[in-house]
DOTI-153652 format. One record per residue (C-alpha): residue number from 1; x, y, z. Coordinates in steps of 0.1 Angstrom, whole numbers, plus 5000, padded with zeros to 4 digits. Layout:
> num|x|y|z
> NUM|X|Y|Z $
...
This chain:
> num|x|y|z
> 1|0326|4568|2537 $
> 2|0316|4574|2499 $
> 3|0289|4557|2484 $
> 4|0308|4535|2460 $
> 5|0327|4522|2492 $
> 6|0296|4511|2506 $
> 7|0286|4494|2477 $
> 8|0320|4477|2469 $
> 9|0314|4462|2507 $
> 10|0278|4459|2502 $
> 11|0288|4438|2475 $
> 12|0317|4418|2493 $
> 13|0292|4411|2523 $
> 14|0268|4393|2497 $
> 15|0295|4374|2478 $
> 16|0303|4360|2517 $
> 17|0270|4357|2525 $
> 18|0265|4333|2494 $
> 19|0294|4315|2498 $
> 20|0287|4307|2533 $
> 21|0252|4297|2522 $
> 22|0263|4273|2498 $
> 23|0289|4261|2522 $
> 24|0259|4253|2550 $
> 25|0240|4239|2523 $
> 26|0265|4215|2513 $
> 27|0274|4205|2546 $
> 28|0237|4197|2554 $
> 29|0232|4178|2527 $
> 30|0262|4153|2536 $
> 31|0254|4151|2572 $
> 32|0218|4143|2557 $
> 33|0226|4117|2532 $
> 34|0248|4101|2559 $
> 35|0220|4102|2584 $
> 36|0199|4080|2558 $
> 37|0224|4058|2554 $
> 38|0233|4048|2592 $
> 39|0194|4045|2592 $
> 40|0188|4026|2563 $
> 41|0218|4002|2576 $
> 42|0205|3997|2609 $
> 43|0165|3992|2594 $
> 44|0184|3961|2573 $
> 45|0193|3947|2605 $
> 46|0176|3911|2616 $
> 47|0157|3912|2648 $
> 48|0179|3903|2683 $
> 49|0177|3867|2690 $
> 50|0171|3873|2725 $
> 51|0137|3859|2741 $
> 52|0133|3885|2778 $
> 53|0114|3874|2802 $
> 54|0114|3883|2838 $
> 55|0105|3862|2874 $
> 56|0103|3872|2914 $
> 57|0137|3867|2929 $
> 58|0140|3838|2949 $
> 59|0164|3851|2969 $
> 60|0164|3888|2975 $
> 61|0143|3918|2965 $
> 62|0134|3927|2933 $
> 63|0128|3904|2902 $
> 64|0155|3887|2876 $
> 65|0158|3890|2842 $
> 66|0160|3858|2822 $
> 67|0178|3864|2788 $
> 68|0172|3830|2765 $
> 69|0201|3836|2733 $
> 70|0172|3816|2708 $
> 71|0201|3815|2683 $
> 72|0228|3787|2672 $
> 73|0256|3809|2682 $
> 74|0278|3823|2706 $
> 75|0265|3862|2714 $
> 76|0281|3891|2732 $
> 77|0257|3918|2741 $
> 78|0258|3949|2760 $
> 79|0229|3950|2788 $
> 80|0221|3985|2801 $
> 81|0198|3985|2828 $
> 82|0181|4016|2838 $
> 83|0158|4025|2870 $
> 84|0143|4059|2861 $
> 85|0130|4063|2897 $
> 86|0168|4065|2912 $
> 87|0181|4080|2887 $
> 88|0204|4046|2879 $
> 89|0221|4032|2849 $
> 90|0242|4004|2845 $
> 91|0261|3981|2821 $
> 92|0270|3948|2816 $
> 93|0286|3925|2796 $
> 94|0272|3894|2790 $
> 95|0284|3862|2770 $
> 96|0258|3844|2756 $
> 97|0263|3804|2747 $
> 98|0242|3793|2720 $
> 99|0206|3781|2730 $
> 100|0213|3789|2766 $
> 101|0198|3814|2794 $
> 102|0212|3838|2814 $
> 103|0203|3856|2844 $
> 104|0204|3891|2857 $
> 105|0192|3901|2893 $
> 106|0202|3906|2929 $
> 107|0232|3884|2925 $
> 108|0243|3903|2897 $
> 109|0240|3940|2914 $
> 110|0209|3949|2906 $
> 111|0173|3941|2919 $
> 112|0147|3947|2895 $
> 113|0114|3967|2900 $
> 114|0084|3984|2881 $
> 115|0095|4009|2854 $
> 116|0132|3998|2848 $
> 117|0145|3995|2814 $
> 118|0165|3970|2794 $
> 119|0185|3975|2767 $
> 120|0208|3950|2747 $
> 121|0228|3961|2720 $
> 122|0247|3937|2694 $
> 123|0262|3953|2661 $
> 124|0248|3931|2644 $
> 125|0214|3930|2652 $
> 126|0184|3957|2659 $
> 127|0185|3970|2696 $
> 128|0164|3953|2719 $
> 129|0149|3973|2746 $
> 130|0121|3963|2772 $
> 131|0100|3981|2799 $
> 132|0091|3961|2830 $
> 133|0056|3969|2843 $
């Protein structure tokens, strides 16, 4: 191969090269600025009015989970309860009236212990996630 074809596709391989630079680059900054926003929207959020609070079953093993909807409206939330130690996750559904409770235990499928996780998710509010200990 002569030298001026090596340069010609020396030449070539940078113009690629700084094309598909630019091309990351630009990509990066998009998926970036989007980032920020889905952050900044979800920081804007109000707090969940959900008051958690947990009791020993009365029936059954484990504890239930009390979930008090504090606000003057009707509320569908998604529950996902997880128990790290069996490697356990479920969902619910649950259909809040406003100012009212709602339980989650045995009953419901699930008997809480030390170390599970709640999570309740409304698009309209922040995430609300809880540890038992």
């Amino acid at each position: 191969m002569s030298k001026s074809t090596t340069k010609k596709i020396l030449w070539v391989l940078a113009i690629l090269l700084i094309f598909a630079a630019g091309a990351a680059y630009s990509f990066l900054d998009r998926a970036l600025a989007e980032y920020e926003s889905i952050v900044e929207e979800y920081e804007s959020r109000p707090q969940m009015p959900i008051e958690l609070s947990y009791r020993s079953a009365m029936m059954g093993p484990g504890l239930v989970i009390e979930l008090n909807n504090t606000s003057t409206r009707y509320l569908t939330v998604i529950v996902t309860l997880i128990n790290p130690t069996l490697n356990k996750k479920e969902n619910y559904r649950i259909d809040l009236s406003p100012n009212s409770t709602k339980e989650i235990g045995h009953a419901e499928g699930w008997a809480f212990a030390s170390g599970d996780t709640i999570e309740i998710v409304h698009n309209e509010y922040k995430t609300l996630a809880q540890k038992l200990p």
